[in-house]
N, CA, C and O atoms as a GROMACS GRO file, in nm:
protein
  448
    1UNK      N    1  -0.611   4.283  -0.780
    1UNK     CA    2  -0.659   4.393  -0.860
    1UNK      C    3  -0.768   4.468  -0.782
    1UNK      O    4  -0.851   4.404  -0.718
    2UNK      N    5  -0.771   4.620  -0.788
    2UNK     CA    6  -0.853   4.661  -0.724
    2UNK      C    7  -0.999   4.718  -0.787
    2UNK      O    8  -0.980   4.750  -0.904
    3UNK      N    9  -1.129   4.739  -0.749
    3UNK     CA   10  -1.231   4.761  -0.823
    3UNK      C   11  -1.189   4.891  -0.941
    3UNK      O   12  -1.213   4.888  -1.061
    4UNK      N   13  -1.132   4.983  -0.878
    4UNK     CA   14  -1.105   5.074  -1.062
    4UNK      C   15  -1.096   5.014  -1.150
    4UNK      O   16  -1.179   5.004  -1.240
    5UNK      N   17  -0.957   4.943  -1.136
    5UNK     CA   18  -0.863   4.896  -1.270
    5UNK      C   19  -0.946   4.757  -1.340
    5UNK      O   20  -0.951   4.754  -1.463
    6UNK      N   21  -1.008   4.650  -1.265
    6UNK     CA   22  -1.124   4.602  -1.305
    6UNK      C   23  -1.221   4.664  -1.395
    6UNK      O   24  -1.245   4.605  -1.501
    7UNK      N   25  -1.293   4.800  -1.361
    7UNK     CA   26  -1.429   4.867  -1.405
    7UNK      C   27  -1.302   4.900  -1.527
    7UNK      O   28  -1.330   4.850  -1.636
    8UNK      N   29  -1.216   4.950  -1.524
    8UNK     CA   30  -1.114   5.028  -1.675
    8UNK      C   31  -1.090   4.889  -1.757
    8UNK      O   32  -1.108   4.919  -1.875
    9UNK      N   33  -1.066   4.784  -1.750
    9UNK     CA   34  -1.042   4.671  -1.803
    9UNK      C   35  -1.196   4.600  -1.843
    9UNK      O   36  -1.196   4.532  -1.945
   10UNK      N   37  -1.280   4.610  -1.793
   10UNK     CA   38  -1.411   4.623  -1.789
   10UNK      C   39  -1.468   4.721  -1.963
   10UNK      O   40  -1.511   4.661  -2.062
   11UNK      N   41  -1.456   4.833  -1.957
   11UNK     CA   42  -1.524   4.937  -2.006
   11UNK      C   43  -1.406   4.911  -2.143
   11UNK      O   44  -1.466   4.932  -2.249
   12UNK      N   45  -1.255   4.871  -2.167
   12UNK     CA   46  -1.218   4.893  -2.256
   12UNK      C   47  -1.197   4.761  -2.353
   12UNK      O   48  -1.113   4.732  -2.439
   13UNK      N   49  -1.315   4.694  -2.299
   13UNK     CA   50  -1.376   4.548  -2.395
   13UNK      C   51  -1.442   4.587  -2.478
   13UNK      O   52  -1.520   4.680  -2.461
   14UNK      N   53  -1.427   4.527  -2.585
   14UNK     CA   54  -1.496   4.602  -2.758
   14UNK      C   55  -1.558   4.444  -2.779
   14UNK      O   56  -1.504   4.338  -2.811
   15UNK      N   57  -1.704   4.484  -2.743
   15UNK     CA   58  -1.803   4.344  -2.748
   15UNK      C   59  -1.787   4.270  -2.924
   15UNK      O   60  -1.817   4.350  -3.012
   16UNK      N   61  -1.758   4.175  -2.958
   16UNK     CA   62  -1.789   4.125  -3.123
   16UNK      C   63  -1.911   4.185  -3.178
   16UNK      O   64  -2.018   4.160  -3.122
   17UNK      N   65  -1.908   4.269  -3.291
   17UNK     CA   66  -1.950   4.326  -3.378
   17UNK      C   67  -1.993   4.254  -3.540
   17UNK      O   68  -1.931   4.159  -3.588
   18UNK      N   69  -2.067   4.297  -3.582
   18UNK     CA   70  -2.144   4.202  -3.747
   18UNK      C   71  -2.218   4.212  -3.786
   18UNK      O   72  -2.281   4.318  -3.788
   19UNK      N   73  -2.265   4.069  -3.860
   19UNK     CA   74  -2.375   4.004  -3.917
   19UNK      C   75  -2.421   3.873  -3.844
   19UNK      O   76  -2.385   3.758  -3.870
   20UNK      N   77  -2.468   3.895  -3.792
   20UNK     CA   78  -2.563   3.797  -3.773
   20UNK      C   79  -2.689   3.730  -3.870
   20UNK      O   80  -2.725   3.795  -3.967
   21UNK      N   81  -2.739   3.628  -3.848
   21UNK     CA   82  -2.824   3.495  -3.928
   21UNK      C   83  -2.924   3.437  -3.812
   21UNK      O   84  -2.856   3.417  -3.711
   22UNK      N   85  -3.026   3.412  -3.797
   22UNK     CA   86  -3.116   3.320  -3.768
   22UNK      C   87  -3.205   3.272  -3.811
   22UNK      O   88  -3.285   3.348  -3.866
   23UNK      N   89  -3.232   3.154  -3.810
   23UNK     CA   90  -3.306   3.042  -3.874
   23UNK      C   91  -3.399   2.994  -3.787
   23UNK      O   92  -3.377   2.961  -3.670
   24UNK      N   93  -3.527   2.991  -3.856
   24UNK     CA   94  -3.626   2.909  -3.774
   24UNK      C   95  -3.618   2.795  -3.866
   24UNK      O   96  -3.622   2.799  -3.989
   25UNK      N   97  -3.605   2.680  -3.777
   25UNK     CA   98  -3.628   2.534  -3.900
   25UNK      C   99  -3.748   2.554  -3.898
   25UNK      O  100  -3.792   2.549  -4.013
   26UNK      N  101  -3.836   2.577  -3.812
   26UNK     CA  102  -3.990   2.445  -3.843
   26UNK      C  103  -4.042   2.539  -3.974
   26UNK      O  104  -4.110   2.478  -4.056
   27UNK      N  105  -4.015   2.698  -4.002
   27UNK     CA  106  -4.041   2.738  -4.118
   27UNK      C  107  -3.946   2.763  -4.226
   27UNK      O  108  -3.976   2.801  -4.339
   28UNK      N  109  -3.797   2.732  -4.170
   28UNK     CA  110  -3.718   2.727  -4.328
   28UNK      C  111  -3.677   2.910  -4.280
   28UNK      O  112  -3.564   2.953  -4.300
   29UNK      N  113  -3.808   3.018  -4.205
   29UNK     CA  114  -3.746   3.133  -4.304
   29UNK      C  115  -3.599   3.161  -4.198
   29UNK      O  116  -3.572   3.121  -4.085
   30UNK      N  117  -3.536   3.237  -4.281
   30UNK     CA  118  -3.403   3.323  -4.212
   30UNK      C  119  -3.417   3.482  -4.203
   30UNK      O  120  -3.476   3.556  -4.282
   31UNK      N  121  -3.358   3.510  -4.106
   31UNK     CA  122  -3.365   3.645  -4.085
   31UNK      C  123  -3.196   3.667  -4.088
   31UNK      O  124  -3.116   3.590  -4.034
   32UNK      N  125  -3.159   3.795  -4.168
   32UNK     CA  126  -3.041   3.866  -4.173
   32UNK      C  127  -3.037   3.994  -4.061
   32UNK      O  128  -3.119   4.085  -4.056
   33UNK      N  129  -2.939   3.978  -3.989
   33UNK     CA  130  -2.923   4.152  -3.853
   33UNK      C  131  -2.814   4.200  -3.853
   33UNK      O  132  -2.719   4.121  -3.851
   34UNK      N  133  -2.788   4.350  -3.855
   34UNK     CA  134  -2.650   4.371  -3.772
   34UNK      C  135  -2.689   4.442  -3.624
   34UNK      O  136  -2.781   4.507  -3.575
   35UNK      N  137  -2.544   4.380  -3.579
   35UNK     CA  138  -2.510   4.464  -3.444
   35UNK      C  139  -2.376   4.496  -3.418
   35UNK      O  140  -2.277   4.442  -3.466
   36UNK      N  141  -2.384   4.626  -3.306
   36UNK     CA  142  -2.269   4.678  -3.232
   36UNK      C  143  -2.193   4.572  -3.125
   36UNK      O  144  -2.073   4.567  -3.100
   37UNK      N  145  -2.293   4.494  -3.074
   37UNK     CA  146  -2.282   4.401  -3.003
   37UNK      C  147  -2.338   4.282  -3.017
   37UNK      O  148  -2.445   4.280  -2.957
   38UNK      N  149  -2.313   4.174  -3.074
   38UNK     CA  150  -2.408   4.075  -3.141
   38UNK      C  151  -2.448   3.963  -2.998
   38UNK      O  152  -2.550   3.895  -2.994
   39UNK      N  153  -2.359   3.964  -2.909
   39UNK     CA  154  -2.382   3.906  -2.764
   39UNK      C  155  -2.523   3.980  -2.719
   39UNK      O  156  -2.618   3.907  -2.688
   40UNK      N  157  -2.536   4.109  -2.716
   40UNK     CA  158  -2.622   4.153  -2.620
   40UNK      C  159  -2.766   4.180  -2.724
   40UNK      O  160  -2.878   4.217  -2.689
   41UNK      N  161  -2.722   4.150  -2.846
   41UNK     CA  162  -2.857   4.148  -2.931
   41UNK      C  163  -2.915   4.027  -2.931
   41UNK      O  164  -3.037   4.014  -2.923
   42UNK      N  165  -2.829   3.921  -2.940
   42UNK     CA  166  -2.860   3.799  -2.919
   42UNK      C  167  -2.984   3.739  -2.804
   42UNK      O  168  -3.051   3.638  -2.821
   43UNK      N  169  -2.990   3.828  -2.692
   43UNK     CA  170  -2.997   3.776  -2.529
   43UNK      C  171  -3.110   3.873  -2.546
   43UNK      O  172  -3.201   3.875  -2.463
   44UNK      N  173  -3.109   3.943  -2.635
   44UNK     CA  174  -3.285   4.046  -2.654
   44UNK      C  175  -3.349   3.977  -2.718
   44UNK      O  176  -3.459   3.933  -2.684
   45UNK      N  177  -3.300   3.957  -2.808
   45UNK     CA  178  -3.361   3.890  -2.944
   45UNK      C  179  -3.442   3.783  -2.830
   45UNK      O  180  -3.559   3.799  -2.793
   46UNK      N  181  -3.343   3.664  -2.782
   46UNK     CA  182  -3.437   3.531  -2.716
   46UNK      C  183  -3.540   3.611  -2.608
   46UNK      O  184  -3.660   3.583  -2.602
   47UNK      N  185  -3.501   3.677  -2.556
   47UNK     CA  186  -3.545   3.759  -2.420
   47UNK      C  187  -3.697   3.787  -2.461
   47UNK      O  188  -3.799   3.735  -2.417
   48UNK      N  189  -3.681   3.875  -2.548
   48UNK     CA  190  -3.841   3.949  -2.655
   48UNK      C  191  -3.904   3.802  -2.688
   48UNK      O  192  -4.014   3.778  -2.639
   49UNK      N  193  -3.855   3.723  -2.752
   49UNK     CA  194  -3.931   3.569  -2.831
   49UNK      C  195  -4.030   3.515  -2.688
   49UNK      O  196  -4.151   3.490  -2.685
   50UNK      N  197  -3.923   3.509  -2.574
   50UNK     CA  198  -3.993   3.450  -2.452
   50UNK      C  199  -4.088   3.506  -2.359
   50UNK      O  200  -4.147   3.440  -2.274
   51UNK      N  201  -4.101   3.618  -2.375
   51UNK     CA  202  -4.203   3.708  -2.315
   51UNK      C  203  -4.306   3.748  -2.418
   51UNK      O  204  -4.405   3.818  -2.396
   52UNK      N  205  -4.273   3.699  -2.521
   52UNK     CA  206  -4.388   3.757  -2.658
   52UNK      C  207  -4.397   3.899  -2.674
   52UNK      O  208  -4.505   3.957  -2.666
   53UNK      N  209  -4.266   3.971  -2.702
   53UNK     CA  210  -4.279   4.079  -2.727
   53UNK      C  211  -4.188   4.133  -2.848
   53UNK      O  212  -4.124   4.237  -2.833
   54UNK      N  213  -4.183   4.066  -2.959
   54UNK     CA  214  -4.159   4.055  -3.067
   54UNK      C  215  -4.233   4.057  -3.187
   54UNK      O  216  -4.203   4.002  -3.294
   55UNK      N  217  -4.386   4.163  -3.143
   55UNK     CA  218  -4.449   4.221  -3.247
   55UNK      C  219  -4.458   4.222  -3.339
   55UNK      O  220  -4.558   4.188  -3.403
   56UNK      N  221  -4.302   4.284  -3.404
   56UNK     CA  222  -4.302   4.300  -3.558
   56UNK      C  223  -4.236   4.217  -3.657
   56UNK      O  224  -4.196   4.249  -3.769
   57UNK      N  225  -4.231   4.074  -3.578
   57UNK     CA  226  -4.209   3.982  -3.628
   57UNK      C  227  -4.299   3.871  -3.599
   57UNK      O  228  -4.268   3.789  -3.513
   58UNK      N  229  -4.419   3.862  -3.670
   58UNK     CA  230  -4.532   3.777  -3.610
   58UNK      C  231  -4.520   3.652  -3.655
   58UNK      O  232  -4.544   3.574  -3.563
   59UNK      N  233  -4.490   3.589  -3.768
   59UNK     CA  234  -4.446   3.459  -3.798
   59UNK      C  235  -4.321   3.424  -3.712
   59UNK      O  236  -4.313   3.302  -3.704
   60UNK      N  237  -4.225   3.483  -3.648
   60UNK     CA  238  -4.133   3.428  -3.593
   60UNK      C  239  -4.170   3.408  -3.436
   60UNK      O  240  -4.140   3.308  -3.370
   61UNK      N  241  -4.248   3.531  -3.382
   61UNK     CA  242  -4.304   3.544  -3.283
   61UNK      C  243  -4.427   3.389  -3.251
   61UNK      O  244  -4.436   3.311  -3.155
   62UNK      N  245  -4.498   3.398  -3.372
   62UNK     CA  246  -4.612   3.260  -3.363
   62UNK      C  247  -4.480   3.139  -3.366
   62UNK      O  248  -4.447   3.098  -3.254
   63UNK      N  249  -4.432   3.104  -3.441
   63UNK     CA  250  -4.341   2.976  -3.431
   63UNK      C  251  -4.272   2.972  -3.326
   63UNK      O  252  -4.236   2.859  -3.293
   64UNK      N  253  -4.236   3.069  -3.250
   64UNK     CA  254  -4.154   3.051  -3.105
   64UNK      C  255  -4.218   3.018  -3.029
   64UNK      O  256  -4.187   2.916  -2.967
   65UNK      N  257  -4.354   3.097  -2.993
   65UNK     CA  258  -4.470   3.031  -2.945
   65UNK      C  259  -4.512   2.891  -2.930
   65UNK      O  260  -4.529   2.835  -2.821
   66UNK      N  261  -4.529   2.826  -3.069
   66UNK     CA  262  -4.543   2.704  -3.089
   66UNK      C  263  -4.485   2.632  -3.019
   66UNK      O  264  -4.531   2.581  -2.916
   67UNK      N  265  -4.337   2.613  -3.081
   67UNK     CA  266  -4.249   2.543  -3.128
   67UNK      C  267  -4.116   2.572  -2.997
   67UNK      O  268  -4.047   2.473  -2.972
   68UNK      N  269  -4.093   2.667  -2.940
   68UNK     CA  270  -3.946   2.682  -2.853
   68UNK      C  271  -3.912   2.736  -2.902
   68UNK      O  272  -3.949   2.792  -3.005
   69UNK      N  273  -3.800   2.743  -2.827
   69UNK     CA  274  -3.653   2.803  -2.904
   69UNK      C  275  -3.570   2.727  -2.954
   69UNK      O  276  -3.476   2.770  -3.021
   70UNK      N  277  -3.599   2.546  -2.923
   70UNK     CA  278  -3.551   2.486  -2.977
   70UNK      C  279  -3.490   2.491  -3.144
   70UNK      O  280  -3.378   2.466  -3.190
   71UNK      N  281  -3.604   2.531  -3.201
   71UNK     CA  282  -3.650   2.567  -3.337
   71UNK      C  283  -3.545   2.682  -3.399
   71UNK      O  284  -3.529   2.693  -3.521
   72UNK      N  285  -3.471   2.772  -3.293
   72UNK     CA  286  -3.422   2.872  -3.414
   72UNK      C  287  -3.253   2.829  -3.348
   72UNK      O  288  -3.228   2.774  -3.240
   73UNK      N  289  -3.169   2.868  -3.438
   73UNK     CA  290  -3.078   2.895  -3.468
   73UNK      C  291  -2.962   3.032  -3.493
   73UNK      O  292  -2.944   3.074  -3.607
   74UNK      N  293  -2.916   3.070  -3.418
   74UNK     CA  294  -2.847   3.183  -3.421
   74UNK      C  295  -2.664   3.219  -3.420
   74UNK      O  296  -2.582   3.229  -3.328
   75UNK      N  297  -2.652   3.233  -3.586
   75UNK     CA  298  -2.501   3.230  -3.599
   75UNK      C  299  -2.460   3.373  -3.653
   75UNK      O  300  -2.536   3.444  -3.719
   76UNK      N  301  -2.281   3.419  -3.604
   76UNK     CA  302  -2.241   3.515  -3.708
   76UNK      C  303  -2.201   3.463  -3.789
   76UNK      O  304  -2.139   3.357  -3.779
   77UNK      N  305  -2.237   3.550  -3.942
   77UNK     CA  306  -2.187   3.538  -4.021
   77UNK      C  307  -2.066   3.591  -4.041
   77UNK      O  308  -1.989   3.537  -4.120
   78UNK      N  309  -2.032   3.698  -3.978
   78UNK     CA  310  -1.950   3.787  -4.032
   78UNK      C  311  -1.909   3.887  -3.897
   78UNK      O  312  -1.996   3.959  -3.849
   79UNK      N  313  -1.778   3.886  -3.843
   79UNK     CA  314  -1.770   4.008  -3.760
   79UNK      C  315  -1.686   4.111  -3.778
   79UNK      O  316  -1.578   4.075  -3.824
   80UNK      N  317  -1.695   4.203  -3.761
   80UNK     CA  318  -1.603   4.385  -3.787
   80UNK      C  319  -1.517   4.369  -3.715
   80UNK      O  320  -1.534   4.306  -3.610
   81UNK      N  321  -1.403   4.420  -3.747
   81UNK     CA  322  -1.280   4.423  -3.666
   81UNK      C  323  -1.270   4.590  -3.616
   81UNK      O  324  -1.258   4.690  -3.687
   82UNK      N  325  -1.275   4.583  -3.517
   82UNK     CA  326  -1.248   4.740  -3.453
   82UNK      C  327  -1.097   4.804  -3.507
   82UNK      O  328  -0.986   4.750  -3.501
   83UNK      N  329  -1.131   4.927  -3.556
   83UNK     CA  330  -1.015   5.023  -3.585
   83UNK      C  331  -0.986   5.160  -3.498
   83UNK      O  332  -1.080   5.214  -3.439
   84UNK      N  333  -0.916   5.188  -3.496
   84UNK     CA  334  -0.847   5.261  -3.403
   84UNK      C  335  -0.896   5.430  -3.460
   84UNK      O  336  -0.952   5.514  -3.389
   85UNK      N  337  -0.863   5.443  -3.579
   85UNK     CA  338  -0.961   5.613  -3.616
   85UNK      C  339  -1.054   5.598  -3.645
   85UNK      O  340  -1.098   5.695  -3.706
   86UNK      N  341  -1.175   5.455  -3.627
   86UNK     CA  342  -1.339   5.452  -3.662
   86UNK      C  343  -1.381   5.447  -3.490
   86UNK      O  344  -1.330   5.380  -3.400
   87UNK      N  345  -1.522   5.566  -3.485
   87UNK     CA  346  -1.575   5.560  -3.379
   87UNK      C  347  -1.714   5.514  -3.404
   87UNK      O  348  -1.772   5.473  -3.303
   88UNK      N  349  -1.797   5.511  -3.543
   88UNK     CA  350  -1.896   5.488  -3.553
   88UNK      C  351  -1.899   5.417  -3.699
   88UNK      O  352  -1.890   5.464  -3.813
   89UNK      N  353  -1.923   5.234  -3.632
   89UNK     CA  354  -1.909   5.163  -3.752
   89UNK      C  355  -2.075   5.124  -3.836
   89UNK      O  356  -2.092   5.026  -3.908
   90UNK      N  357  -2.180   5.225  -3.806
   90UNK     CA  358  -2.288   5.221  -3.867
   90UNK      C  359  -2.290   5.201  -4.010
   90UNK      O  360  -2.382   5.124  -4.040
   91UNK      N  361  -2.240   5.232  -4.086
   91UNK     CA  362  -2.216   5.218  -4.219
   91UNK      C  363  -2.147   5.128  -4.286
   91UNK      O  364  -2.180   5.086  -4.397
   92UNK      N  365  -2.018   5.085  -4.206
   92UNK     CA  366  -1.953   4.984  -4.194
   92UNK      C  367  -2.087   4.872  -4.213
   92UNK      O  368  -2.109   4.817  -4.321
   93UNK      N  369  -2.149   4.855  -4.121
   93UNK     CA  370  -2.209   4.754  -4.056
   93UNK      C  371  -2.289   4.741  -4.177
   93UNK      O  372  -2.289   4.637  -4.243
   94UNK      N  373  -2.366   4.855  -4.211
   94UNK     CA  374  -2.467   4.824  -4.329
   94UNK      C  375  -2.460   4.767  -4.452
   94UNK      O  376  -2.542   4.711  -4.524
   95UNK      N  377  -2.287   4.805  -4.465
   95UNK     CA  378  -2.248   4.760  -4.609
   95UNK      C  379  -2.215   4.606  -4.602
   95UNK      O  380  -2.214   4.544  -4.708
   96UNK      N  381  -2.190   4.541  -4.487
   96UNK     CA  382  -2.152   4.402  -4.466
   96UNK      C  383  -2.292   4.378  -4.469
   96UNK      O  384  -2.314   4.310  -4.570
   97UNK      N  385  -2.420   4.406  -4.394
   97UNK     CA  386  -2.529   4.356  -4.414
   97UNK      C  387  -2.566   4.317  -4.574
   97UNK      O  388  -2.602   4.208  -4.616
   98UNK      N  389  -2.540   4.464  -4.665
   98UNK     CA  390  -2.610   4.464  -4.794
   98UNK      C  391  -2.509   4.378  -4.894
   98UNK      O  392  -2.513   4.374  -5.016
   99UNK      N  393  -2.402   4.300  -4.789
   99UNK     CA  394  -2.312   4.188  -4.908
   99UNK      C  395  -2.369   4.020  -4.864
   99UNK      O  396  -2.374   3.908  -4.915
  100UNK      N  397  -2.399   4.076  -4.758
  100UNK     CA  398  -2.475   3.888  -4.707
  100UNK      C  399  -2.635   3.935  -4.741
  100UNK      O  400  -2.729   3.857  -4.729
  101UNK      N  401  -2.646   4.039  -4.775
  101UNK     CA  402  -2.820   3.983  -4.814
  101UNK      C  403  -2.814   3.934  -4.938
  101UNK      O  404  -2.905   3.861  -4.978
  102UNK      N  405  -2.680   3.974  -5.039
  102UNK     CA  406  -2.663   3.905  -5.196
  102UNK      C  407  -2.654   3.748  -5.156
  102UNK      O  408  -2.710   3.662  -5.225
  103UNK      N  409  -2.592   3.722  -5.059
  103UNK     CA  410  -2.566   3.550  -5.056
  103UNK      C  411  -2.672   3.499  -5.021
  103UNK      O  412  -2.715   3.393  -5.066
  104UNK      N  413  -2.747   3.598  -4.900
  104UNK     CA  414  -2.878   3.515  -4.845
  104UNK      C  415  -3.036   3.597  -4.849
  104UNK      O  416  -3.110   3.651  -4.766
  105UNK      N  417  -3.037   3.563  -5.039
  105UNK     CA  418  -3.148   3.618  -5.117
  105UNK      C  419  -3.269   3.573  -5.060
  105UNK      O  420  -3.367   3.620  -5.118
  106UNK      N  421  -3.301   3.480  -4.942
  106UNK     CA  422  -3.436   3.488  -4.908
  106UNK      C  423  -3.497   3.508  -4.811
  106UNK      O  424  -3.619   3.502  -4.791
  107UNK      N  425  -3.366   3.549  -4.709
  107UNK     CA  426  -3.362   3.627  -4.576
  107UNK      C  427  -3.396   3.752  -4.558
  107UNK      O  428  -3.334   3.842  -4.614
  108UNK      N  429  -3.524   3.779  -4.460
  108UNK     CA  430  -3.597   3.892  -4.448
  108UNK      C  431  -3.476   3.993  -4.305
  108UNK      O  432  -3.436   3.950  -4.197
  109UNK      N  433  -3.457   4.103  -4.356
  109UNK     CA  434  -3.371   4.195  -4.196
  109UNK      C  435  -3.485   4.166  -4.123
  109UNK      O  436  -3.603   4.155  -4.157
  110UNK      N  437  -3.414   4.152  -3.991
  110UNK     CA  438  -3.460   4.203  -3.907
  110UNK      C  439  -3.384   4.311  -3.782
  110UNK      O  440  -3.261   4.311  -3.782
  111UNK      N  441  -3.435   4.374  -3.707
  111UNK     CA  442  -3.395   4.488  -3.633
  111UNK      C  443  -3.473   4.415  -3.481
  111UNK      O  444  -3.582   4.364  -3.455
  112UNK      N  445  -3.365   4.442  -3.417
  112UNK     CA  446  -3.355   4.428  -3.251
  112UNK      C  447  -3.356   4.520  -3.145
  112UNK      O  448  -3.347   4.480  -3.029
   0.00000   0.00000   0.00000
């Protein structure tokens, strides 16, 4: 295979899309997210925790601190299936968020 058809096989990968969940045990709380890409939110998300630049999450930010990363937990709940006449599943995404925040009533959003 030559480098084009690679970079075209490359570019026409549709990363897993959702809901995402993370859990800190040592405090119990959960955080509810969506993403376009839940791989590359994922790898920020730890990325920000380990450099301490996760500000606006200061209880999660202090317990990572503490505690590791041992401590959290990061699953989808839920992923979007790509459609062929949707180019922008923003809304999509929100409405799956606002059906898992009914299941997971004590989970604060968070944004990545």
């Amino acid at each position: 295979m030559n480098k084009k058809h690679l970079r075209a096989l490359y570019e026409e990968q549709k990363p897993p899309m959702g809901v995402f969940r993370l859990v800190d045990s040592s405090t119990a709380q959960e955080y509810l997210g969506v993403s376009s890409n839940i791989q590359a939110t994922k790898n920020s998300l730890f990325f920000r925790l380990s450099v301490g630049a996760l500000a606006n999450y200061p209880e999660l930010q202090a317990s990572y601190n503490k505690e590791g990363p041992s401590i959290l937990d990061f699953s989808v709940l839920e992923e979007l299936d790509y459609q062929e006449d949707i180019s922008d599943y923003r809304a999509d995404l929100e409405a799956l968020l606002s059906m898992m925040k009914q299941t997971y009533i004590h989970a604060k959003e968070i944004h990545v």
